[in-house]
PDB file of N, CA, C and O in Angstrom:
ATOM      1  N   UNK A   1      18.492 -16.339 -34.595  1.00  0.00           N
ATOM      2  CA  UNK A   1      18.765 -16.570 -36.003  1.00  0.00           C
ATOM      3  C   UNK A   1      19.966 -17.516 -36.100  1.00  0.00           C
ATOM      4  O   UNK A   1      21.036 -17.215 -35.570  1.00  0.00           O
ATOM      5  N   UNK A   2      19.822 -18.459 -36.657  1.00  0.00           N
ATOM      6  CA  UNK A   2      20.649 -19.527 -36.702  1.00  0.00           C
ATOM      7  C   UNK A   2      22.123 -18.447 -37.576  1.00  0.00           C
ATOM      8  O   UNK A   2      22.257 -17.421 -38.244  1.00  0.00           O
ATOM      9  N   UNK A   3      22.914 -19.522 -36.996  1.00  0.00           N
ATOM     10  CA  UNK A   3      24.517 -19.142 -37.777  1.00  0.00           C
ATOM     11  C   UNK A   3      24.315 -18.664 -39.391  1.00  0.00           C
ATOM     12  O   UNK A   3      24.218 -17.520 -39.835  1.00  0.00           O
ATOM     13  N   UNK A   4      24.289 -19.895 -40.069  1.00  0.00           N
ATOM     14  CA  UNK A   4      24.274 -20.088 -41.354  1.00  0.00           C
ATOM     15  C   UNK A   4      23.706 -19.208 -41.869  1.00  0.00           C
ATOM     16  O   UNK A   4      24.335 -18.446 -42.603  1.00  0.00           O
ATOM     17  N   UNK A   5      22.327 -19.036 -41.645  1.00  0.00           N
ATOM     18  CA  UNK A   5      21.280 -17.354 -41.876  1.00  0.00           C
ATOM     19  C   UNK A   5      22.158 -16.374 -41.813  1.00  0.00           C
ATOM     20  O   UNK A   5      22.431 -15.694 -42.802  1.00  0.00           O
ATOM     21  N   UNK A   6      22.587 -16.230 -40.886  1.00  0.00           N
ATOM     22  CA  UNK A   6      23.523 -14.701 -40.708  1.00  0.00           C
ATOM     23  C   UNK A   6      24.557 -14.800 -41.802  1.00  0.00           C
ATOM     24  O   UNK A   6      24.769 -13.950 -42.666  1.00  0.00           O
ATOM     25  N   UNK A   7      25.284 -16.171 -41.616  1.00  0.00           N
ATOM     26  CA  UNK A   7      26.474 -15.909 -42.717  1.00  0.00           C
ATOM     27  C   UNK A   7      26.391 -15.830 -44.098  1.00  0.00           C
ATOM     28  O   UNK A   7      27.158 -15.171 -44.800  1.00  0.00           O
ATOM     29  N   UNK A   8      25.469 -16.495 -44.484  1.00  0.00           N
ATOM     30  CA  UNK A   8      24.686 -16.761 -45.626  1.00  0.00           C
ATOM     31  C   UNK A   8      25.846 -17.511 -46.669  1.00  0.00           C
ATOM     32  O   UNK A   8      25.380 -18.649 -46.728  1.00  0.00           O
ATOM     33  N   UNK A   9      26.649 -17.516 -47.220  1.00  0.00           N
ATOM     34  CA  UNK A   9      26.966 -18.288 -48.623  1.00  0.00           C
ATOM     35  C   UNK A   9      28.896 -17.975 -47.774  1.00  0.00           C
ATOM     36  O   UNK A   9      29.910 -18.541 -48.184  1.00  0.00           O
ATOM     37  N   UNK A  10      28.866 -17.333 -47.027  1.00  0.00           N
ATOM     38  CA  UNK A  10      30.150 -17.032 -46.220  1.00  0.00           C
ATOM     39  C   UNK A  10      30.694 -17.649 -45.456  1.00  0.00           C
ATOM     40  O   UNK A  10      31.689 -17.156 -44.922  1.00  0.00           O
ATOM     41  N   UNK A  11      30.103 -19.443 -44.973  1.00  0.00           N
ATOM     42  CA  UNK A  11      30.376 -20.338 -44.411  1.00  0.00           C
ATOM     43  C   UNK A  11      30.273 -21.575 -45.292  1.00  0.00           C
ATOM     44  O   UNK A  11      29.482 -21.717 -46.225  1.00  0.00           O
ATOM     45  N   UNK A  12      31.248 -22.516 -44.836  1.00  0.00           N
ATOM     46  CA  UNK A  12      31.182 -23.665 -44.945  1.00  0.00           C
ATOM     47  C   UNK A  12      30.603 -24.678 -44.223  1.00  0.00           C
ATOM     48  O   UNK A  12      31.089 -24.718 -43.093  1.00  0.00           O
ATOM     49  N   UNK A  13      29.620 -25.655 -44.445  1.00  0.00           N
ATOM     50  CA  UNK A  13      28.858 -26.229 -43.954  1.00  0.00           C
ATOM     51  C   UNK A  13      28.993 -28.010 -44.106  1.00  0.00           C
ATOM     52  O   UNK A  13      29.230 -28.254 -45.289  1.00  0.00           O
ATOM     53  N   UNK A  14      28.942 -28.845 -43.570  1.00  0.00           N
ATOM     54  CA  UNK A  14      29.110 -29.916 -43.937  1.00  0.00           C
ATOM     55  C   UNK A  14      28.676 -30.912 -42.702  1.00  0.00           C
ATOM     56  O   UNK A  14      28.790 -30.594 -41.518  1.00  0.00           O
ATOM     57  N   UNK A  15      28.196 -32.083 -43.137  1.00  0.00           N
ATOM     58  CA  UNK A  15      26.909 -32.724 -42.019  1.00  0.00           C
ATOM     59  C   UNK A  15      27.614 -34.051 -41.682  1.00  0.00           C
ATOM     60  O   UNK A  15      26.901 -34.756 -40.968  1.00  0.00           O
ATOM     61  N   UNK A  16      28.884 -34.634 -42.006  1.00  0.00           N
ATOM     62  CA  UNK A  16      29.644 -35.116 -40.972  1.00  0.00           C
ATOM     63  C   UNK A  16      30.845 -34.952 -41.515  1.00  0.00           C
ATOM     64  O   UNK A  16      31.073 -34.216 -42.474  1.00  0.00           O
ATOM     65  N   UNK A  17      32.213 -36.091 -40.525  1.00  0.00           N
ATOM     66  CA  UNK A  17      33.180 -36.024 -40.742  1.00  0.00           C
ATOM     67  C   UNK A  17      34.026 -36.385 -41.990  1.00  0.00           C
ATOM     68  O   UNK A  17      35.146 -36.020 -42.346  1.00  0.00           O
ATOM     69  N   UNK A  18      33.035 -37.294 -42.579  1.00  0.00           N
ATOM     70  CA  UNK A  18      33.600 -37.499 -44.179  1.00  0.00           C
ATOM     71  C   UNK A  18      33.760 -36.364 -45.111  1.00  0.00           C
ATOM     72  O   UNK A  18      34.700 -36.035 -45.834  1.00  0.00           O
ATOM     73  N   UNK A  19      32.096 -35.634 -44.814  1.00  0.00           N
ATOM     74  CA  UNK A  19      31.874 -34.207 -45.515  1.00  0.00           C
ATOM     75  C   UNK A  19      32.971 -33.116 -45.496  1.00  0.00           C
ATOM     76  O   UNK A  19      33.201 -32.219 -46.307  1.00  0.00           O
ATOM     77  N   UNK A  20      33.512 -33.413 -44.470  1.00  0.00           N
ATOM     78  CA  UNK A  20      34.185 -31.956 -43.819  1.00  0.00           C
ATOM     79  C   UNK A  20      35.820 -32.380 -44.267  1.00  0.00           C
ATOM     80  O   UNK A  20      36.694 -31.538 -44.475  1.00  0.00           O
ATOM     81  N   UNK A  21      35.980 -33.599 -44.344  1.00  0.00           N
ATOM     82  CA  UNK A  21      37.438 -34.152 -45.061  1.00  0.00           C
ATOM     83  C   UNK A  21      37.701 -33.997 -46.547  1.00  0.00           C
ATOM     84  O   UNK A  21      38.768 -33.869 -47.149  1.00  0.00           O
ATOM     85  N   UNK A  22      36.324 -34.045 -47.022  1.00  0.00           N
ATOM     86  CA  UNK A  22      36.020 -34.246 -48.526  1.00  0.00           C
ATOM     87  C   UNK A  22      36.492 -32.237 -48.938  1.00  0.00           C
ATOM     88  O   UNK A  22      37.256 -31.798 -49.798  1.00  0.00           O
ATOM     89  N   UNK A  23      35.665 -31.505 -47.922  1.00  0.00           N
ATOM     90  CA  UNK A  23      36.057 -29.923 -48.266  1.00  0.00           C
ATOM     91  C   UNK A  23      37.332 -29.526 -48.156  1.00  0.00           C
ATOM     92  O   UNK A  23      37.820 -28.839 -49.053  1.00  0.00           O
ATOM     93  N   UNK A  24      37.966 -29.838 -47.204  1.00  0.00           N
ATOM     94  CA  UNK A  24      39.007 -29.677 -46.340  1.00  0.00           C
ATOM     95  C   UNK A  24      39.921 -29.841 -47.723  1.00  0.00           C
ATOM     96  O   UNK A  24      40.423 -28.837 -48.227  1.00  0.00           O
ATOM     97  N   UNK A  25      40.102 -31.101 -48.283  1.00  0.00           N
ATOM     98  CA  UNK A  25      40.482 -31.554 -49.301  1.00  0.00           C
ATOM     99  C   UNK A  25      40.417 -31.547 -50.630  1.00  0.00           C
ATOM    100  O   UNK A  25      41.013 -32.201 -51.486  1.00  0.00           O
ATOM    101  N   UNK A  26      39.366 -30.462 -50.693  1.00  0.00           N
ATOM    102  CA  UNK A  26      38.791 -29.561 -52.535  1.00  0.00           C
ATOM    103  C   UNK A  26      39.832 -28.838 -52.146  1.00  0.00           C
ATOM    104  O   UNK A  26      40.967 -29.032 -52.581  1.00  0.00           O
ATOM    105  N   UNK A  27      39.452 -27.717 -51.075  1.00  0.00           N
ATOM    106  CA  UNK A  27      39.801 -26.385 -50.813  1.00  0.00           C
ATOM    107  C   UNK A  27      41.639 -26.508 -50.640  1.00  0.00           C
ATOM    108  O   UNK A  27      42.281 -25.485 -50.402  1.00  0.00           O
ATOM    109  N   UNK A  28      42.315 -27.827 -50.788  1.00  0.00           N
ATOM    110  CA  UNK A  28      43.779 -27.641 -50.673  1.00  0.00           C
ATOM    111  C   UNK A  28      44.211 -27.720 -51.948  1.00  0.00           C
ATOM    112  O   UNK A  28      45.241 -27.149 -52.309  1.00  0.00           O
ATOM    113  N   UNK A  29      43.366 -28.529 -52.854  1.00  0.00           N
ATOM    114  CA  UNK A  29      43.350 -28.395 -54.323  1.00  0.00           C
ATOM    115  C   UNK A  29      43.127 -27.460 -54.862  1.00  0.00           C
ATOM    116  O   UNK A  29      43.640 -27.404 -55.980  1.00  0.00           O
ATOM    117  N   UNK A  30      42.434 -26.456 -54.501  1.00  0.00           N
ATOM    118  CA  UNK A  30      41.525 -25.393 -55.158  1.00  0.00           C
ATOM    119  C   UNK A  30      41.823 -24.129 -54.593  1.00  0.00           C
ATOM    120  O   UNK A  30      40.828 -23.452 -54.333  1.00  0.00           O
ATOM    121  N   UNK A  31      43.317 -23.450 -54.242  1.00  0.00           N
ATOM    122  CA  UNK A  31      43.552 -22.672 -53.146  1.00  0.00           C
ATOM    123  C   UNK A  31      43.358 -21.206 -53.713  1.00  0.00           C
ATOM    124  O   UNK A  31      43.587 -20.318 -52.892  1.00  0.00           O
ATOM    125  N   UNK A  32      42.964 -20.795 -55.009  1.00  0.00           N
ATOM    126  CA  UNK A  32      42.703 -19.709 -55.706  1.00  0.00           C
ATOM    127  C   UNK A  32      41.294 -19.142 -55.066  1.00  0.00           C
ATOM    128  O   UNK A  32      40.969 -18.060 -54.577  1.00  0.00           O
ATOM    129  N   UNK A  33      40.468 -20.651 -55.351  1.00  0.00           N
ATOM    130  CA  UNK A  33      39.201 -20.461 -54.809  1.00  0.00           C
ATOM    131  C   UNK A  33      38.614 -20.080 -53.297  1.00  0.00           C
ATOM    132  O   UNK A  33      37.778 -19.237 -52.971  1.00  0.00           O
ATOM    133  N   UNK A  34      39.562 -21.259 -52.309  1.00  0.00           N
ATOM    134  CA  UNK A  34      39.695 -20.730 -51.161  1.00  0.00           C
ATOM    135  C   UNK A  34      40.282 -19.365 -50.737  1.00  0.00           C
ATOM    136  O   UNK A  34      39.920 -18.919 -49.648  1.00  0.00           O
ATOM    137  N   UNK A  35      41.145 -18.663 -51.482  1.00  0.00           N
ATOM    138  CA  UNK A  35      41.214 -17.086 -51.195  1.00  0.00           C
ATOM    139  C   UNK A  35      40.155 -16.916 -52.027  1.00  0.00           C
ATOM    140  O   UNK A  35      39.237 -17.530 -51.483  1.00  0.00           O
ATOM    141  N   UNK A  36      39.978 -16.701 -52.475  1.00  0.00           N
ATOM    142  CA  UNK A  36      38.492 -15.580 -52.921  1.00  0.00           C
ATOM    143  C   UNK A  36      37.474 -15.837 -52.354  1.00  0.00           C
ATOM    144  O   UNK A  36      36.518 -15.087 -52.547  1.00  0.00           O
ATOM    145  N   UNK A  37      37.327 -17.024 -51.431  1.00  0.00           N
ATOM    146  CA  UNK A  37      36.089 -17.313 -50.702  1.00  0.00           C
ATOM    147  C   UNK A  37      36.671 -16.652 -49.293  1.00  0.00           C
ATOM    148  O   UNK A  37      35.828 -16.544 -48.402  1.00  0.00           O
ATOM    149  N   UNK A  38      37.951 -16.221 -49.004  1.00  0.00           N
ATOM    150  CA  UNK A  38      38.541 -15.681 -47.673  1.00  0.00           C
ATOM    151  C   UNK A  38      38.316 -14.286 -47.874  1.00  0.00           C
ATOM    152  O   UNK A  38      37.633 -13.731 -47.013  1.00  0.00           O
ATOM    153  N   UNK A  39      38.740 -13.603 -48.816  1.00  0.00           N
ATOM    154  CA  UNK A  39      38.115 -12.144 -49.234  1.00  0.00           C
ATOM    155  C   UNK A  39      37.267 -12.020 -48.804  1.00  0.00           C
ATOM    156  O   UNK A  39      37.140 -11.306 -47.809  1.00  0.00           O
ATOM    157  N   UNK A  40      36.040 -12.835 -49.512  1.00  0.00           N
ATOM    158  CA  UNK A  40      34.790 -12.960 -49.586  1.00  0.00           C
ATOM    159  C   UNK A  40      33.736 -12.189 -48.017  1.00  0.00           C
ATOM    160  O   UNK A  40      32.988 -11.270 -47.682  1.00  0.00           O
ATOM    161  N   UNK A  41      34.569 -13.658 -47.459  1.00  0.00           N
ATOM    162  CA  UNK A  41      34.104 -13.919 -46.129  1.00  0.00           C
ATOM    163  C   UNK A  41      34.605 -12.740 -44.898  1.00  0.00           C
ATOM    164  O   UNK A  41      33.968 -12.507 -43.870  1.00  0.00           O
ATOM    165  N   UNK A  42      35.944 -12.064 -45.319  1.00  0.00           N
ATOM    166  CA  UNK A  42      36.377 -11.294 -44.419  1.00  0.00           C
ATOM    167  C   UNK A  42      35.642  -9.744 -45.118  1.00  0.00           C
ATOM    168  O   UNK A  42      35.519  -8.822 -44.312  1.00  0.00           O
ATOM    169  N   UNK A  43      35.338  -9.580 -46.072  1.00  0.00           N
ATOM    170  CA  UNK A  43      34.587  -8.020 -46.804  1.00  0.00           C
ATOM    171  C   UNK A  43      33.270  -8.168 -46.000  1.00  0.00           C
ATOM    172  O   UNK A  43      32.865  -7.200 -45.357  1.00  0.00           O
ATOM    173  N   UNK A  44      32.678  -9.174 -46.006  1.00  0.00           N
ATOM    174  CA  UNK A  44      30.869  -9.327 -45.182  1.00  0.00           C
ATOM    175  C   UNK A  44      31.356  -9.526 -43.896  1.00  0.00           C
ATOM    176  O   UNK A  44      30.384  -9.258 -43.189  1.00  0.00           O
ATOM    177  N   UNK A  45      32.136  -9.786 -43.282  1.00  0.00           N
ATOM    178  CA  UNK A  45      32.369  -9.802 -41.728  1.00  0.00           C
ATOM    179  C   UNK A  45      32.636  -8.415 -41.672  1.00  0.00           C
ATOM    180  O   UNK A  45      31.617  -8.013 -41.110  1.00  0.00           O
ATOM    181  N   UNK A  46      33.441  -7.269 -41.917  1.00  0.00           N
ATOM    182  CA  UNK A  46      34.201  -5.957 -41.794  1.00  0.00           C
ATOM    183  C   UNK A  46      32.332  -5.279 -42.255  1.00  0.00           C
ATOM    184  O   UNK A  46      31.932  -4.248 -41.713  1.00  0.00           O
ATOM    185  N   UNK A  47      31.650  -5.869 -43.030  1.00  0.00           N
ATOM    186  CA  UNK A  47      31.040  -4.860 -43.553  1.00  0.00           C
ATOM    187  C   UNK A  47      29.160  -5.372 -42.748  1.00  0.00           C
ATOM    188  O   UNK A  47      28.149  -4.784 -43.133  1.00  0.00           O
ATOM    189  N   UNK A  48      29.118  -6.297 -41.865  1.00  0.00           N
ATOM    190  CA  UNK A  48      27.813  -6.656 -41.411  1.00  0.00           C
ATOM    191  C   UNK A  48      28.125  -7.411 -39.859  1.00  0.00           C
ATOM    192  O   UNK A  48      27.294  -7.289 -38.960  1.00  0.00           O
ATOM    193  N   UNK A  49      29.247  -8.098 -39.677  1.00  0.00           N
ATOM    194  CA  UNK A  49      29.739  -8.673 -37.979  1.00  0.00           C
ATOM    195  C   UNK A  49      30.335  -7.429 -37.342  1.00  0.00           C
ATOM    196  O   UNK A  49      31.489  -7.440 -36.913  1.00  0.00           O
ATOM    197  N   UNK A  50      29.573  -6.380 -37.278  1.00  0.00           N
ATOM    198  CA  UNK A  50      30.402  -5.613 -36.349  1.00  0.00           C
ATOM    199  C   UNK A  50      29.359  -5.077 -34.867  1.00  0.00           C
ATOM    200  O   UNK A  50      28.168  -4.783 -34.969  1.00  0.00           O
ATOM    201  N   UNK A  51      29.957  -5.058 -33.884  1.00  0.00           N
ATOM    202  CA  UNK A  51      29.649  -4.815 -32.251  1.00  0.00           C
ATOM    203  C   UNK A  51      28.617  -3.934 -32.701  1.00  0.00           C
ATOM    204  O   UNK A  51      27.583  -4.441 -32.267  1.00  0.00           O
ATOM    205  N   UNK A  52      28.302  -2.811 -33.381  1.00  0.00           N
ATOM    206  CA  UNK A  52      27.364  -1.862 -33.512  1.00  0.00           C
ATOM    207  C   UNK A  52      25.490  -2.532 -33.734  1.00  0.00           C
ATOM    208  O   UNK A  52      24.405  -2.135 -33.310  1.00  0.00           O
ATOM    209  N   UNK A  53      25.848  -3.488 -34.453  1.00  0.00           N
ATOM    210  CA  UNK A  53      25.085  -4.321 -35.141  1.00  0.00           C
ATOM    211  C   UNK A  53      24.493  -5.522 -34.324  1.00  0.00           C
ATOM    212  O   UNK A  53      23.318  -5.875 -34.427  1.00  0.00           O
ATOM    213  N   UNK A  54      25.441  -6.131 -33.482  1.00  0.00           N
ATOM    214  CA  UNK A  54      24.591  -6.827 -32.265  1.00  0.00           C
ATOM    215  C   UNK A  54      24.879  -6.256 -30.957  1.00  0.00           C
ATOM    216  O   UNK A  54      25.015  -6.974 -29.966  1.00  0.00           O
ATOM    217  N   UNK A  55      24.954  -5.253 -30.928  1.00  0.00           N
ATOM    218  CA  UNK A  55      25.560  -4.810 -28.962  1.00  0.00           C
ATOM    219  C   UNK A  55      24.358  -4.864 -28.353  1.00  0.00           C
ATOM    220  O   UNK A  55      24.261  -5.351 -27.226  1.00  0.00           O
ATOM    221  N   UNK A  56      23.215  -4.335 -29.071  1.00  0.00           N
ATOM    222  CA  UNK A  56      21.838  -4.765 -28.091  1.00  0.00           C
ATOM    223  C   UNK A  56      21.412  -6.408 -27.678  1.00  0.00           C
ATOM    224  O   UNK A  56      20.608  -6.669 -26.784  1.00  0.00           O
ATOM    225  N   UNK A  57      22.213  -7.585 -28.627  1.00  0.00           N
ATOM    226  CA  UNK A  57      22.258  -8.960 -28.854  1.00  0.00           C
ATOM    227  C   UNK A  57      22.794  -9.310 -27.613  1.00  0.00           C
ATOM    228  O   UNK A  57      22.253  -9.797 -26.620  1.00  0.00           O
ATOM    229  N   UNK A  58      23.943  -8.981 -27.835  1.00  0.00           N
ATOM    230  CA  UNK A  58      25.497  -9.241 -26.821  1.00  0.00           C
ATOM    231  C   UNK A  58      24.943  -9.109 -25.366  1.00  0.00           C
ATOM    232  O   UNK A  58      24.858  -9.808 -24.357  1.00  0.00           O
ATOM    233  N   UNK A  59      24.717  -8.250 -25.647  1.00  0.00           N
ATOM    234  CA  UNK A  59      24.516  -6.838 -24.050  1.00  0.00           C
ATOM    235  C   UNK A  59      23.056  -7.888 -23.065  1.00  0.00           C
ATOM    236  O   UNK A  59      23.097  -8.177 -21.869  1.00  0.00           O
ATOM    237  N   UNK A  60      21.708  -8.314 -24.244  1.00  0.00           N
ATOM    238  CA  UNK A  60      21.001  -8.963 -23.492  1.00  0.00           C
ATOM    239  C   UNK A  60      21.028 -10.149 -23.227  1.00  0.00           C
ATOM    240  O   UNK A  60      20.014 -10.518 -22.635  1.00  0.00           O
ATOM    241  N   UNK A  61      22.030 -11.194 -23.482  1.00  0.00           N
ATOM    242  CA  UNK A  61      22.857 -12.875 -23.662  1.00  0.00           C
ATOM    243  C   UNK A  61      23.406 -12.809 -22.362  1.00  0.00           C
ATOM    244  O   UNK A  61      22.905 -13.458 -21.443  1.00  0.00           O
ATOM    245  N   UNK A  62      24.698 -11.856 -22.157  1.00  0.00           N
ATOM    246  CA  UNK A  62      25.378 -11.255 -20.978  1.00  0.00           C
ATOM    247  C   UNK A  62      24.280 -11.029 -19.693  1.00  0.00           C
ATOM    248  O   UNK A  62      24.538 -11.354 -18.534  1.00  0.00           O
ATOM    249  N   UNK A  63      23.223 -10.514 -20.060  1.00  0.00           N
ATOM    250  CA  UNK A  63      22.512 -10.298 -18.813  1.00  0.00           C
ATOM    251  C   UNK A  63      21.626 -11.486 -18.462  1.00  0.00           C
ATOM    252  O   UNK A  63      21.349 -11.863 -17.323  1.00  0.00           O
ATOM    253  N   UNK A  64      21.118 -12.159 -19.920  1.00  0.00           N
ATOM    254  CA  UNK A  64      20.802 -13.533 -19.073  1.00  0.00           C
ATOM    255  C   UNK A  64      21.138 -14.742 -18.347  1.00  0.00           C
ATOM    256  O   UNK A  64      20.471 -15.513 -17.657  1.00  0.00           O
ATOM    257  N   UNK A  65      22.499 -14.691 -18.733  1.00  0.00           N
ATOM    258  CA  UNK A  65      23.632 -15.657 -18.155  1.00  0.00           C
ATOM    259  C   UNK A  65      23.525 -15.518 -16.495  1.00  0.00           C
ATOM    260  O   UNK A  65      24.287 -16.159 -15.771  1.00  0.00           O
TER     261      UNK A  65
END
């Protein structure tokens, strides 16, 4: 499952280096927004990225290596 899928609306995405200057550069303007998108992002990590949730993932990556 690709990244983005998993993270869903909890990542920032951008398809080159202009893109990623252009965000970089809302988000220093817009720093209210960027915390509430850090909340955001750290409540769905605490509440769906946790070891319980991929250890069968982890565990079979590790063994194919």
């Amino acid at each position: 499952m690709p990244v983005r899928q998993t993270l869903q609306d909890n990542c920032a995405v951008f398809e080159d280096y202009d893109d990623l200057a252009s965000q970089l550069v809302y988000f220093r303007d817009n720093m209210e927004e960027l915390y509430t998108k850090r909340i955001k992002t750290f409540e769905f990590a605490r509440n769906n990225l946790v070891w319980e949730n991929y250890e069968k993932n982890i565990l079979q990556a590790y063994q194919l290596c």
